[in-house]
mmCIF file of the protein (N, C-alpha, C, O) and its ligand, coordinates in Angstrom:
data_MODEL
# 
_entry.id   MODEL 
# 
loop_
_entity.id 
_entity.type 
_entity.pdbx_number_of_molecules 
1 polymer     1 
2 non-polymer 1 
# 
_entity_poly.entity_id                      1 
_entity_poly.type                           'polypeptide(L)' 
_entity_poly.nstd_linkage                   no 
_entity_poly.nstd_monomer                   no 
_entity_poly.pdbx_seq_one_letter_code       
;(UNK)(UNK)(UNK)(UNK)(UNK)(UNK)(UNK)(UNK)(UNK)(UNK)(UNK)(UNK)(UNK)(UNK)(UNK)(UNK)
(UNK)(UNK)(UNK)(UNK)(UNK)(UNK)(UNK)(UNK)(UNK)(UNK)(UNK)(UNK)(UNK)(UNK)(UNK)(UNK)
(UNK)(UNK)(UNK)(UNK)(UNK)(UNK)(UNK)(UNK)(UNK)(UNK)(UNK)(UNK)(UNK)(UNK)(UNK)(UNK)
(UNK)(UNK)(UNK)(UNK)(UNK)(UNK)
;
_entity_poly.pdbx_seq_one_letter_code_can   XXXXXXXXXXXXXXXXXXXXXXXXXXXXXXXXXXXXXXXXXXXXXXXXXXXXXX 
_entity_poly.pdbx_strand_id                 A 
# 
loop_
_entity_poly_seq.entity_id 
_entity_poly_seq.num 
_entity_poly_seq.mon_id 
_entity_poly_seq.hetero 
1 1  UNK n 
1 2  UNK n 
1 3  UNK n 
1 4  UNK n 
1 5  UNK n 
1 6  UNK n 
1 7  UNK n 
1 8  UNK n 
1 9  UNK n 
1 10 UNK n 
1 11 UNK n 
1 12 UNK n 
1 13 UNK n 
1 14 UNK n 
1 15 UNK n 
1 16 UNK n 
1 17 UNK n 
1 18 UNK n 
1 19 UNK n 
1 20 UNK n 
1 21 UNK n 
1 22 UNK n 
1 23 UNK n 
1 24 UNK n 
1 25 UNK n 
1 26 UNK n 
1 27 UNK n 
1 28 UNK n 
1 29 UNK n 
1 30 UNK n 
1 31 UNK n 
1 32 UNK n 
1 33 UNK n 
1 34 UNK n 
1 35 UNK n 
1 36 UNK n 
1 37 UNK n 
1 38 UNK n 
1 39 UNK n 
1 40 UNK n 
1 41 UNK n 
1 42 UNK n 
1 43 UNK n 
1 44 UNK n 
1 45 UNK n 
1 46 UNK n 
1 47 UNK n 
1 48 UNK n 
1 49 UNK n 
1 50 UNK n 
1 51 UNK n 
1 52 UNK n 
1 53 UNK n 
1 54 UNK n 
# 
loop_
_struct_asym.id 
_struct_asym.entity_id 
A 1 
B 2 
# 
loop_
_chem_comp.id 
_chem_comp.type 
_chem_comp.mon_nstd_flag 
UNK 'L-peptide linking' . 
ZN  non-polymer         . 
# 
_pdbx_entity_nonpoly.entity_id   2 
_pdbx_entity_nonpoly.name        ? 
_pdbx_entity_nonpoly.comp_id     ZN 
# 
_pdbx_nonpoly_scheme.asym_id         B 
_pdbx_nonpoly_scheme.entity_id       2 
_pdbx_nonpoly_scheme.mon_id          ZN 
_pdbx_nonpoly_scheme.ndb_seq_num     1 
_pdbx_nonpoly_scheme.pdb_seq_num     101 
_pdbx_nonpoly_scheme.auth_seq_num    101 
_pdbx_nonpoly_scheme.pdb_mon_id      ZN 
_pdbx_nonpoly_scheme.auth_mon_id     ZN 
_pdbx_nonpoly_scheme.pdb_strand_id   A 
_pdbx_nonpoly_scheme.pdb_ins_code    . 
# 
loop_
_atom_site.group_PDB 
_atom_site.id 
_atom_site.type_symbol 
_atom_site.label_atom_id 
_atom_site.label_alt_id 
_atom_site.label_comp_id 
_atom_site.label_asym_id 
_atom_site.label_entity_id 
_atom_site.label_seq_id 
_atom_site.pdbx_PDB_ins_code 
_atom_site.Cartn_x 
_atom_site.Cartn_y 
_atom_site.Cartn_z 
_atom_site.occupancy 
_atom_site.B_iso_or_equiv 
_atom_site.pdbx_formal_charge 
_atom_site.auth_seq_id 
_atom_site.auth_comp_id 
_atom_site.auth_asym_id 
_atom_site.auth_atom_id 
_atom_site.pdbx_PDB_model_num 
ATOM   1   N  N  . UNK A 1 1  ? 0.853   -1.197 0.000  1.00 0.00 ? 1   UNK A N  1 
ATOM   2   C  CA . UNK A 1 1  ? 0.000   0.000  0.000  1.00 0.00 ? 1   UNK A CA 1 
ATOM   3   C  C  . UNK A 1 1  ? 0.881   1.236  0.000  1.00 0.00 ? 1   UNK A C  1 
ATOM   4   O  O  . UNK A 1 1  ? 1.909   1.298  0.673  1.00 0.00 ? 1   UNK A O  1 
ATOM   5   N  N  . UNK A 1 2  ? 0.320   2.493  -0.996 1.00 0.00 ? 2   UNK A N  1 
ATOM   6   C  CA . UNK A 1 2  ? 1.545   3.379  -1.873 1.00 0.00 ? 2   UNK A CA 1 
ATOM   7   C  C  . UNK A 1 2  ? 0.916   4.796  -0.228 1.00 0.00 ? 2   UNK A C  1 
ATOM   8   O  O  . UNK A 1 2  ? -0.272  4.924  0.071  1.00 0.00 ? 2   UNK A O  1 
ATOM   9   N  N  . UNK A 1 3  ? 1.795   5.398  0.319  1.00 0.00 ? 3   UNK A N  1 
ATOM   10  C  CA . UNK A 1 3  ? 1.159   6.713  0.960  1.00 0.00 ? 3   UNK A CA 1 
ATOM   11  C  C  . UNK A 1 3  ? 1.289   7.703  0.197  1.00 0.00 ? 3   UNK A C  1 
ATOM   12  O  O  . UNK A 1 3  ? 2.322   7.948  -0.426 1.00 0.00 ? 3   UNK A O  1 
ATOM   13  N  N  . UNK A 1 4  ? 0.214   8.405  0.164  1.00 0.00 ? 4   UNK A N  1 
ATOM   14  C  CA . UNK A 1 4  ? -0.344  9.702  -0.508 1.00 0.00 ? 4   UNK A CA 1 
ATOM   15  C  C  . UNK A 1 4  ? -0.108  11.036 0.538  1.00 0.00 ? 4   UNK A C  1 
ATOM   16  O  O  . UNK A 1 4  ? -0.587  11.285 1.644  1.00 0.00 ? 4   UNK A O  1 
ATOM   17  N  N  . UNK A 1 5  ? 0.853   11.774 -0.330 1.00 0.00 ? 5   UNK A N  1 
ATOM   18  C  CA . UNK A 1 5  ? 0.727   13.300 0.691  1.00 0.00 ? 5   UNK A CA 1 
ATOM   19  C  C  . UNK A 1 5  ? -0.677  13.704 0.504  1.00 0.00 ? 5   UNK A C  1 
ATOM   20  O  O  . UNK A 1 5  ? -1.248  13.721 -0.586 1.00 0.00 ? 5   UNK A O  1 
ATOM   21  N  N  . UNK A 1 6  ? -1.212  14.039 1.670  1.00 0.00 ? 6   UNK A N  1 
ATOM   22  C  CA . UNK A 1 6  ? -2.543  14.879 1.748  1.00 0.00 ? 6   UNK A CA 1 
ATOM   23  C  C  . UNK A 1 6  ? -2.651  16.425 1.007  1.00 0.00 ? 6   UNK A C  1 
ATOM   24  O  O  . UNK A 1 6  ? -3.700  17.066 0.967  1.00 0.00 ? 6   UNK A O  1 
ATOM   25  N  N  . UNK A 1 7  ? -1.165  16.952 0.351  1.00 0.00 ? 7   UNK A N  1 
ATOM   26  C  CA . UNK A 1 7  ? -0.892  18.595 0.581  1.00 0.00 ? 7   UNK A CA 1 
ATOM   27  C  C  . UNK A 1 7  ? -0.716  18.511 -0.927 1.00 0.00 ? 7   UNK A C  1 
ATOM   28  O  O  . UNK A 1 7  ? -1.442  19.250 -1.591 1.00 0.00 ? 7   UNK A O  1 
ATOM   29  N  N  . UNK A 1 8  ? 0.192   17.673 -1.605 1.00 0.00 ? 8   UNK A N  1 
ATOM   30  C  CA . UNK A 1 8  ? 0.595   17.726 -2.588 1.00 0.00 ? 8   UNK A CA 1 
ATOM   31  C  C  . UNK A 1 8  ? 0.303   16.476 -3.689 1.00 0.00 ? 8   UNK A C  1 
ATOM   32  O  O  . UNK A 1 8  ? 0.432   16.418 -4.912 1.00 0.00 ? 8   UNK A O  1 
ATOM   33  N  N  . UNK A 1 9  ? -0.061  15.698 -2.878 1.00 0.00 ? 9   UNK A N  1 
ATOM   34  C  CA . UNK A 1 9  ? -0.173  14.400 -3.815 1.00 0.00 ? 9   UNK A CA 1 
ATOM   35  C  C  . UNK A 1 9  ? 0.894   12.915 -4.350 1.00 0.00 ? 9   UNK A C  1 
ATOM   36  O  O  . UNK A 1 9  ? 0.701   11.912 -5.036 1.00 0.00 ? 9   UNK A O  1 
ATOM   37  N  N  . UNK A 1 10 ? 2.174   13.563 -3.496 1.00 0.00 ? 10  UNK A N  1 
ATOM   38  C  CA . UNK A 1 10 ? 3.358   13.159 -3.685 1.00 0.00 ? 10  UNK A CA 1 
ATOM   39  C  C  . UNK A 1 10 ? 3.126   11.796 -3.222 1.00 0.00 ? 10  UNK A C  1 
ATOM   40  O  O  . UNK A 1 10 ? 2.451   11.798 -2.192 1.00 0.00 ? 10  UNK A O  1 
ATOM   41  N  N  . UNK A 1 11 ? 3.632   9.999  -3.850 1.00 0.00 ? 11  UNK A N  1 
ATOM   42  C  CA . UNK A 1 11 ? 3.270   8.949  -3.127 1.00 0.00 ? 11  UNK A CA 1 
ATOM   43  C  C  . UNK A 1 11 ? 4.776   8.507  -2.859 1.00 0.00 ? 11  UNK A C  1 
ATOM   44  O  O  . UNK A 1 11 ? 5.829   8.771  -3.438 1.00 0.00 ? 11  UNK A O  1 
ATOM   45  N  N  . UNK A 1 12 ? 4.419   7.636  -1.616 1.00 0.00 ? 12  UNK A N  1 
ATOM   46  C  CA . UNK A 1 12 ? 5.842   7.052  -1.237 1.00 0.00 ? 12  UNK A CA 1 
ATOM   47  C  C  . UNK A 1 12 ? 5.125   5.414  -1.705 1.00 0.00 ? 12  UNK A C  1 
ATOM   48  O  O  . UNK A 1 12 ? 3.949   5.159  -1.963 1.00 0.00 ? 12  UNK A O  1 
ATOM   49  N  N  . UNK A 1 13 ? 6.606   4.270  -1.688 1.00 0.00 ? 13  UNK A N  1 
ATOM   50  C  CA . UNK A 1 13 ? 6.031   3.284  -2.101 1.00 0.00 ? 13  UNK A CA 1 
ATOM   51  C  C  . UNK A 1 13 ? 6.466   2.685  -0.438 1.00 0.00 ? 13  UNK A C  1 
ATOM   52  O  O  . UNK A 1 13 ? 6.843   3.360  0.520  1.00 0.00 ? 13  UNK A O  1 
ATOM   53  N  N  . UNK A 1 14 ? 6.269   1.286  -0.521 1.00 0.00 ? 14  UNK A N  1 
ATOM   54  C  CA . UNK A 1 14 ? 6.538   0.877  0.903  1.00 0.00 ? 14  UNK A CA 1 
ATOM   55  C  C  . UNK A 1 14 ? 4.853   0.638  1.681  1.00 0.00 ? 14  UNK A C  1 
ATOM   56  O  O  . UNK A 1 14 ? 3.834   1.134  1.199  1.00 0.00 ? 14  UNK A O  1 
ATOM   57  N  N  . UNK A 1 15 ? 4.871   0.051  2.549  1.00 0.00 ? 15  UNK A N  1 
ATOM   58  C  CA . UNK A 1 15 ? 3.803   -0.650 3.913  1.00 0.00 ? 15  UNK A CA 1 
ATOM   59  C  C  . UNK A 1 15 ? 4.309   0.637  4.558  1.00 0.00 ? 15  UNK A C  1 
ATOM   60  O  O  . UNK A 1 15 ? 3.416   1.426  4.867  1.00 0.00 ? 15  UNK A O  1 
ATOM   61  N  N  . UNK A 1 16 ? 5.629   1.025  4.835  1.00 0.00 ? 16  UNK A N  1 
ATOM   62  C  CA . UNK A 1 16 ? 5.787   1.754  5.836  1.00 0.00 ? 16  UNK A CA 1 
ATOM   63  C  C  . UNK A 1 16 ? 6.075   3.394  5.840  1.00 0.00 ? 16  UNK A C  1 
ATOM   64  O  O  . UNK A 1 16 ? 6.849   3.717  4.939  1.00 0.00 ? 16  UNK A O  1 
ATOM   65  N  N  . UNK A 1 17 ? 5.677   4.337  6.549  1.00 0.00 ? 17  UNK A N  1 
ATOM   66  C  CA . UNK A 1 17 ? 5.743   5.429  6.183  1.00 0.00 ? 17  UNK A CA 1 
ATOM   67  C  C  . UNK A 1 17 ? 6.877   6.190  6.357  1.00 0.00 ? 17  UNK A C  1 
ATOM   68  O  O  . UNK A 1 17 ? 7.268   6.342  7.515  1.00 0.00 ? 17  UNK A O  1 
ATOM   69  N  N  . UNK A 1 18 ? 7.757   6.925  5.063  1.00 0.00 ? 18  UNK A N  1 
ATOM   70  C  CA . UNK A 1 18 ? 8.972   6.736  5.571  1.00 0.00 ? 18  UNK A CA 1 
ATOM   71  C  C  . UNK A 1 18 ? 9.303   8.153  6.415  1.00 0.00 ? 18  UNK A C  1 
ATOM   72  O  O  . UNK A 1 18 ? 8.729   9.238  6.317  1.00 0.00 ? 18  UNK A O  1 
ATOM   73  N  N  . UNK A 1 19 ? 10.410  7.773  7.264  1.00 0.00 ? 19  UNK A N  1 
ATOM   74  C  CA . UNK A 1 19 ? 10.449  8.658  8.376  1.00 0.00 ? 19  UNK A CA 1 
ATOM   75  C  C  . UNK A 1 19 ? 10.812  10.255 8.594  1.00 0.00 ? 19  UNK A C  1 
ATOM   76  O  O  . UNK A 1 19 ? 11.061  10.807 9.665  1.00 0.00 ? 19  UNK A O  1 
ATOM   77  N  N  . UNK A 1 20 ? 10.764  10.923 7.086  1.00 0.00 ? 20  UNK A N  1 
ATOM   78  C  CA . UNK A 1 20 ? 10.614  11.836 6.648  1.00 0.00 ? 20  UNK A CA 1 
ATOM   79  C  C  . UNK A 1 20 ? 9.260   12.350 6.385  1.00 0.00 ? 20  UNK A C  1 
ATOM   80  O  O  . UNK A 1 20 ? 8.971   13.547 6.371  1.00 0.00 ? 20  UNK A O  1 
ATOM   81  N  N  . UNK A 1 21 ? 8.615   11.574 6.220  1.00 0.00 ? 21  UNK A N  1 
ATOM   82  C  CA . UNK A 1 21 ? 7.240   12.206 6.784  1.00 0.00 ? 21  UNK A CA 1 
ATOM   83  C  C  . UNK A 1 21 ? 5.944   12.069 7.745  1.00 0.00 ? 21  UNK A C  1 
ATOM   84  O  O  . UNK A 1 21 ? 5.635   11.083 8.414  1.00 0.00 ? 21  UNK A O  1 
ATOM   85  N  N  . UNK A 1 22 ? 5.573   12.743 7.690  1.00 0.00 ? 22  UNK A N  1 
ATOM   86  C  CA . UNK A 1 22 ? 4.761   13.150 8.990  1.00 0.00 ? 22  UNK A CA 1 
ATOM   87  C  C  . UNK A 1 22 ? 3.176   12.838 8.940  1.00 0.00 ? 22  UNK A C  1 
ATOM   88  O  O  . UNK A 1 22 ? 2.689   12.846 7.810  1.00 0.00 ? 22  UNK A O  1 
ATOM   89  N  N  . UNK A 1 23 ? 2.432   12.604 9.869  1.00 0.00 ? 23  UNK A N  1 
ATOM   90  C  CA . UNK A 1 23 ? 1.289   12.765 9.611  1.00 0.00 ? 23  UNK A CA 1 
ATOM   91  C  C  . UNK A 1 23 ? 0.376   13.258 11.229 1.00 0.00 ? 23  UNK A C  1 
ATOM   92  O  O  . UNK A 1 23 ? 0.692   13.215 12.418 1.00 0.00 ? 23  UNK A O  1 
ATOM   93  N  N  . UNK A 1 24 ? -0.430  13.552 10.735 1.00 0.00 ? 24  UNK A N  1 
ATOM   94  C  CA . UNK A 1 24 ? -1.560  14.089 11.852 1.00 0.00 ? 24  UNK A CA 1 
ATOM   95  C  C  . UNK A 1 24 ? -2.735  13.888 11.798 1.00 0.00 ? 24  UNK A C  1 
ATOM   96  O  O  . UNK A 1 24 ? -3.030  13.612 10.635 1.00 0.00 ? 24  UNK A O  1 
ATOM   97  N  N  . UNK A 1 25 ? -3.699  13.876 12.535 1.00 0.00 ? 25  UNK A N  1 
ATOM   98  C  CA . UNK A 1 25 ? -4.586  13.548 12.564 1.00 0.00 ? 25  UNK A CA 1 
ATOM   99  C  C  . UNK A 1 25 ? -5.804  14.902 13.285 1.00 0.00 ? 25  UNK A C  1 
ATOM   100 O  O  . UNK A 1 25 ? -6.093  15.117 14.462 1.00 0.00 ? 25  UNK A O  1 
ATOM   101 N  N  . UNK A 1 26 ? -6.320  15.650 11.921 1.00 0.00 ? 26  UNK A N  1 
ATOM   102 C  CA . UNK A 1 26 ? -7.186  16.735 12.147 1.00 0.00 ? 26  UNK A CA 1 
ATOM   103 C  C  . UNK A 1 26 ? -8.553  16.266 12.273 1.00 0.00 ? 26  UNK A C  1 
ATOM   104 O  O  . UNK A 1 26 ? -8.669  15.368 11.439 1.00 0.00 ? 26  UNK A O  1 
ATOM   105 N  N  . UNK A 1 27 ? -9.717  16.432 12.935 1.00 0.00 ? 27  UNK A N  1 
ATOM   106 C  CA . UNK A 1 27 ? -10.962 15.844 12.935 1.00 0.00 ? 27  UNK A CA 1 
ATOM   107 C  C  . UNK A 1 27 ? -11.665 14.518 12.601 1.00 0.00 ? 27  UNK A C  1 
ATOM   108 O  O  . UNK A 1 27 ? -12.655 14.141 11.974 1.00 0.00 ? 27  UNK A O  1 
ATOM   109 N  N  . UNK A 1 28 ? -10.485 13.906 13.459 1.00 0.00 ? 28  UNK A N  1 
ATOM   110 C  CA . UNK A 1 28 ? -11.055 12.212 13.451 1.00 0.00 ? 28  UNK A CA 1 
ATOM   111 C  C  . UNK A 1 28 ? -10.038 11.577 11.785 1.00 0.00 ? 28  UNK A C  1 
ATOM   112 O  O  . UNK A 1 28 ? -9.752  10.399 11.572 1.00 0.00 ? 28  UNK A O  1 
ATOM   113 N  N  . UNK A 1 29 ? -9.674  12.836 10.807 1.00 0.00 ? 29  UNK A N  1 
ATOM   114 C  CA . UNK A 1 29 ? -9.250  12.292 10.191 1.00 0.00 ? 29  UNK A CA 1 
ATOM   115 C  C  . UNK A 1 29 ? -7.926  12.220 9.734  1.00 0.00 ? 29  UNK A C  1 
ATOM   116 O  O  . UNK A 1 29 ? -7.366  13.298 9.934  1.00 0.00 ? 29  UNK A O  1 
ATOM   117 N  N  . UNK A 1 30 ? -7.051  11.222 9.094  1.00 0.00 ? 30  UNK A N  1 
ATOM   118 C  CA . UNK A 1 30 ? -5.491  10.866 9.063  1.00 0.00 ? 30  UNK A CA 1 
ATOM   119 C  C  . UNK A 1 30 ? -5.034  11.729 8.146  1.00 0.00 ? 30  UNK A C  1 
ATOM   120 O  O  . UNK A 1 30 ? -5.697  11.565 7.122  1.00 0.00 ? 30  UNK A O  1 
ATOM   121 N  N  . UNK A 1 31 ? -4.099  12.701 7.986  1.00 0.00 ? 31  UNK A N  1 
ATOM   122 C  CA . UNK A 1 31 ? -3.564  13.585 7.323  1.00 0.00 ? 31  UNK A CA 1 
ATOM   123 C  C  . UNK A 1 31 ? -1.943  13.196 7.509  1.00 0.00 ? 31  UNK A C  1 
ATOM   124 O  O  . UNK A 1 31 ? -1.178  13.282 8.470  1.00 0.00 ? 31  UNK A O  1 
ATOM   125 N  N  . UNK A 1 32 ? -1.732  12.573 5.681  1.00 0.00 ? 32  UNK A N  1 
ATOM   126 C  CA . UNK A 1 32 ? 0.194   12.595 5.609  1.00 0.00 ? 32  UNK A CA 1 
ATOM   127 C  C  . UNK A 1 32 ? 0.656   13.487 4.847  1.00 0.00 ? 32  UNK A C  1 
ATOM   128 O  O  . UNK A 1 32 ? 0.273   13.790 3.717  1.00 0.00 ? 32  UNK A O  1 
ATOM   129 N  N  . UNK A 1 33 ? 1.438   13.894 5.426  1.00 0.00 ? 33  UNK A N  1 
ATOM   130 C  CA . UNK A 1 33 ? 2.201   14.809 4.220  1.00 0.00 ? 33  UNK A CA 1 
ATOM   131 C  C  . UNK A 1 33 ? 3.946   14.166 4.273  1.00 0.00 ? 33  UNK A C  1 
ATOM   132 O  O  . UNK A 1 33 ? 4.529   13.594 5.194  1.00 0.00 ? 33  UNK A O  1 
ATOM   133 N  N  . UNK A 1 34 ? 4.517   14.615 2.621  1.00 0.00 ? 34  UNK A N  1 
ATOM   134 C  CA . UNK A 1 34 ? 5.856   14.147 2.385  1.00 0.00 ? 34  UNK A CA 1 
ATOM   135 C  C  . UNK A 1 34 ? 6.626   15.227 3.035  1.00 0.00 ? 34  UNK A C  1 
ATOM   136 O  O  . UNK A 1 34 ? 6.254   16.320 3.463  1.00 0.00 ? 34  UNK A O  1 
ATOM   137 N  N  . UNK A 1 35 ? 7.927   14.596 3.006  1.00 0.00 ? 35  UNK A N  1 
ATOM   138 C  CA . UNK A 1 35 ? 9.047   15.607 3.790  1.00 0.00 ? 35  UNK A CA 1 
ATOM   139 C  C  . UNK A 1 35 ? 8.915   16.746 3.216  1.00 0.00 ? 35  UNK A C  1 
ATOM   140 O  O  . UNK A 1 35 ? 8.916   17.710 3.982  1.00 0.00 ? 35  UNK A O  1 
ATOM   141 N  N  . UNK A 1 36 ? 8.764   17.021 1.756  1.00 0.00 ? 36  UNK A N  1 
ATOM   142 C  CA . UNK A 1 36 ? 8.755   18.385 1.667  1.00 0.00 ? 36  UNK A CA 1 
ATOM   143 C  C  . UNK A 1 36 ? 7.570   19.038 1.995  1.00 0.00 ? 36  UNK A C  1 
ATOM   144 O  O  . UNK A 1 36 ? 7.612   20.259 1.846  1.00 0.00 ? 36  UNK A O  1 
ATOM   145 N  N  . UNK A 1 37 ? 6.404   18.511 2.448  1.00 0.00 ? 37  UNK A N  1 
ATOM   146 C  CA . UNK A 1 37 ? 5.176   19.575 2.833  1.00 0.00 ? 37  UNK A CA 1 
ATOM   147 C  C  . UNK A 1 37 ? 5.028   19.571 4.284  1.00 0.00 ? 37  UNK A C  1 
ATOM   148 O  O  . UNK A 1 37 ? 4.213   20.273 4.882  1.00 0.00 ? 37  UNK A O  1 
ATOM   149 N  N  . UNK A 1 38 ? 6.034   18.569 4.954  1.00 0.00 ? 38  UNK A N  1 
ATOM   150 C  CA . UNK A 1 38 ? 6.793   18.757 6.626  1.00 0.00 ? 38  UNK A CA 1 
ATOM   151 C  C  . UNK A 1 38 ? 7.573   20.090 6.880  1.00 0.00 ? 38  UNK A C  1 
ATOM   152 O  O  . UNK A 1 38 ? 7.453   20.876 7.820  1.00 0.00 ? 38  UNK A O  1 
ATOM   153 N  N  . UNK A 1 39 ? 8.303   20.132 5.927  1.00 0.00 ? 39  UNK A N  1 
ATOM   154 C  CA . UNK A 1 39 ? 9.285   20.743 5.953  1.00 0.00 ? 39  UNK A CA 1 
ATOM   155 C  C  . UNK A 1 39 ? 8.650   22.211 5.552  1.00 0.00 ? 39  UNK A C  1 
ATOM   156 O  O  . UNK A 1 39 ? 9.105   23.066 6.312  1.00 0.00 ? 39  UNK A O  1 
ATOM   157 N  N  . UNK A 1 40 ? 7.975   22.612 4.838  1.00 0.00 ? 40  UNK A N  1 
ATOM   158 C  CA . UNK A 1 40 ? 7.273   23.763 4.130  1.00 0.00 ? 40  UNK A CA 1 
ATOM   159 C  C  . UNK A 1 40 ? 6.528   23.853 5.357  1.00 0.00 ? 40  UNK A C  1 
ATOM   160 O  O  . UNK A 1 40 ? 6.733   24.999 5.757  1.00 0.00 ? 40  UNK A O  1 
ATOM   161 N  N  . UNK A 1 41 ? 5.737   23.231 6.208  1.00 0.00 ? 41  UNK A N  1 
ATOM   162 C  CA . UNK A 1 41 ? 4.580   23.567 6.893  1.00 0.00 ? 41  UNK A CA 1 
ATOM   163 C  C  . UNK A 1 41 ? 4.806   23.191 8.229  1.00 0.00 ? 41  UNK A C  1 
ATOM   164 O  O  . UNK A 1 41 ? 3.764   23.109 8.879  1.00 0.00 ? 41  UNK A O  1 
ATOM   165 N  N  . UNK A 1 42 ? 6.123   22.868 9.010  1.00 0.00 ? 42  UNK A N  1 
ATOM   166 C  CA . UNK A 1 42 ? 6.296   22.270 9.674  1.00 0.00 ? 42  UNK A CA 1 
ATOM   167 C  C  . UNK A 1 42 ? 5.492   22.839 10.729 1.00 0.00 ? 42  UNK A C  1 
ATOM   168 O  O  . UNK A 1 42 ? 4.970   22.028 11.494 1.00 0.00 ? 42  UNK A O  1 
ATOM   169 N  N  . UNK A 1 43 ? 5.238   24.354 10.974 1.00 0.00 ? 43  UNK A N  1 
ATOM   170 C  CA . UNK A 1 43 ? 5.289   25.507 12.043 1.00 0.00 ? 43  UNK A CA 1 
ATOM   171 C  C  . UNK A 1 43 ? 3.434   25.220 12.093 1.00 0.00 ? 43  UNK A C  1 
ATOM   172 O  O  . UNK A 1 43 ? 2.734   25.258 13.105 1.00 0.00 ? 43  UNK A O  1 
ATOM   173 N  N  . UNK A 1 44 ? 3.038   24.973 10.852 1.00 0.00 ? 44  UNK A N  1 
ATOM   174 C  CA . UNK A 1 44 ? 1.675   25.023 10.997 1.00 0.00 ? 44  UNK A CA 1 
ATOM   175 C  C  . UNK A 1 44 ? 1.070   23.842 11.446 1.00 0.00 ? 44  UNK A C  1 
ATOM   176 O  O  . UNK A 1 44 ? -0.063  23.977 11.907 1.00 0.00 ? 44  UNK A O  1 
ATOM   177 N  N  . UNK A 1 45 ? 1.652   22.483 11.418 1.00 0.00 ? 45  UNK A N  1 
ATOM   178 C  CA . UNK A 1 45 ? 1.339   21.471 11.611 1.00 0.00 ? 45  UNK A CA 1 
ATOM   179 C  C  . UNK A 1 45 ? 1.628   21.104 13.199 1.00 0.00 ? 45  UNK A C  1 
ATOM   180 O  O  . UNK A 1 45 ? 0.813   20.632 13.992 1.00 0.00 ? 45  UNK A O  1 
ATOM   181 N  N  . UNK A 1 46 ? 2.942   21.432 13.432 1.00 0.00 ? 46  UNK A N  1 
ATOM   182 C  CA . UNK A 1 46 ? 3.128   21.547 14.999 1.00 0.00 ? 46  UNK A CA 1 
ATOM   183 C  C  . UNK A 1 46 ? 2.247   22.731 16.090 1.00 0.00 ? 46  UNK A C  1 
ATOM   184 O  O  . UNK A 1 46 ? 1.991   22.606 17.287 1.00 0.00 ? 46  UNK A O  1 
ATOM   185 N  N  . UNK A 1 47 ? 1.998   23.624 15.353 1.00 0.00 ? 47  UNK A N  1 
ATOM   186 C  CA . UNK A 1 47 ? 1.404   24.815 15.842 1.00 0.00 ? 47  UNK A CA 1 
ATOM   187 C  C  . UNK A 1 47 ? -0.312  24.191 16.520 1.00 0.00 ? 47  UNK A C  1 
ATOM   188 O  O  . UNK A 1 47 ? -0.742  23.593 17.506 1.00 0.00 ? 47  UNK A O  1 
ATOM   189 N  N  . UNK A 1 48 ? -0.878  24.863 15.125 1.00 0.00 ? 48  UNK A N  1 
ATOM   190 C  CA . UNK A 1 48 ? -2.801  24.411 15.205 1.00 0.00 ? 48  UNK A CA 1 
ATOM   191 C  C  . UNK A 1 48 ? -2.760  22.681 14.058 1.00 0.00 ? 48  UNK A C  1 
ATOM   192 O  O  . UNK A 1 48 ? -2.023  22.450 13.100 1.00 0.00 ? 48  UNK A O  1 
ATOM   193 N  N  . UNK A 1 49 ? -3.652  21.937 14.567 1.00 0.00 ? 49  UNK A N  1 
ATOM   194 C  CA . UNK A 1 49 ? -3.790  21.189 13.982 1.00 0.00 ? 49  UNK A CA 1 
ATOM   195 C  C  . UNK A 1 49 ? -5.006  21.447 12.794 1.00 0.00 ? 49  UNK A C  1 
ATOM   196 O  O  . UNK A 1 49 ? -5.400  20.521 12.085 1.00 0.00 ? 49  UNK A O  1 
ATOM   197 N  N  . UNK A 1 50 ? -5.456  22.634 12.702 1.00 0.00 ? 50  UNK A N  1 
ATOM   198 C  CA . UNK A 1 50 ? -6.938  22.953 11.807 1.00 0.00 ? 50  UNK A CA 1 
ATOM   199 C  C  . UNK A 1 50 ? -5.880  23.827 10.574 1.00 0.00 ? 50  UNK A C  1 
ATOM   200 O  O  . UNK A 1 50 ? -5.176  24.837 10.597 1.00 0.00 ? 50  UNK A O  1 
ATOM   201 N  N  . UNK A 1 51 ? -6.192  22.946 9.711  1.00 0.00 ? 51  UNK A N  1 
ATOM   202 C  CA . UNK A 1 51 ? -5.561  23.007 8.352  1.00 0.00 ? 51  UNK A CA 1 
ATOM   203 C  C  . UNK A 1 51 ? -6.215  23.554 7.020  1.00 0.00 ? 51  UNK A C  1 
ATOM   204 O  O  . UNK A 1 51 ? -5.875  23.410 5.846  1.00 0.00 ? 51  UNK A O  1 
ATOM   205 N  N  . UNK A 1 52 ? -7.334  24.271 7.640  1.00 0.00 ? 52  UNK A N  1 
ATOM   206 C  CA . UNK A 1 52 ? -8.595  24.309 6.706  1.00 0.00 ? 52  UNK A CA 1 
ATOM   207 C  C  . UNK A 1 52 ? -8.569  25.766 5.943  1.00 0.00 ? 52  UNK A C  1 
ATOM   208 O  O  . UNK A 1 52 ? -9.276  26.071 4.983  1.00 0.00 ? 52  UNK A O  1 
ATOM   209 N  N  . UNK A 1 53 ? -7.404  26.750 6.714  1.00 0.00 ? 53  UNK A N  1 
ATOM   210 C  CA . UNK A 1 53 ? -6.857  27.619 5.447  1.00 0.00 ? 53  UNK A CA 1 
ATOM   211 C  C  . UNK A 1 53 ? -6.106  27.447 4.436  1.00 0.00 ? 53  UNK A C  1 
ATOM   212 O  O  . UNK A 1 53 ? -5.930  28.144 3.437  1.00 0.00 ? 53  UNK A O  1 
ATOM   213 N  N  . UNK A 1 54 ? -5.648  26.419 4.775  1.00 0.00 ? 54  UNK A N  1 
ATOM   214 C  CA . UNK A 1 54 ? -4.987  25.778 3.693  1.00 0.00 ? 54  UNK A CA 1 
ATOM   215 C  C  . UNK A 1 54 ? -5.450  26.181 2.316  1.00 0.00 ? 54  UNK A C  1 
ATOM   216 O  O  . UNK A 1 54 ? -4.933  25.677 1.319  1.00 0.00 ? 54  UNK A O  1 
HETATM 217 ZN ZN . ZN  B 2 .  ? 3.630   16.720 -0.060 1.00 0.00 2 101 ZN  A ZN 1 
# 
């Protein structure tokens, strides 16, 4: 099973998510993003978890 960035669309291949990226979990639901939309958003993701200006 391929992971899908939630931000950009970017897929990793692998079962496992690799440890460059991140994920969270905003309103019950699972949000991944790749290292580079970690890295771009890190402040907002650690900050508020409500992503909805996005
Ligand atoms: Zn991404």
């Amino acid at each position: 099973m391929a992971h899908t960035c939630d931000f950009c669309g970017r897929q990793a291949d692998g079962d496992v998510l690799p440890l460059t990226w991140s994920f969270a979990v905003e309103n019950g639901r699972t949000r991944i993003y790749c290292d580079q939309c970690t890295r771009t958003n890190a402040r907002s993701i650690e900050g508020r978890l409500d992503s909805d200006w996005w």
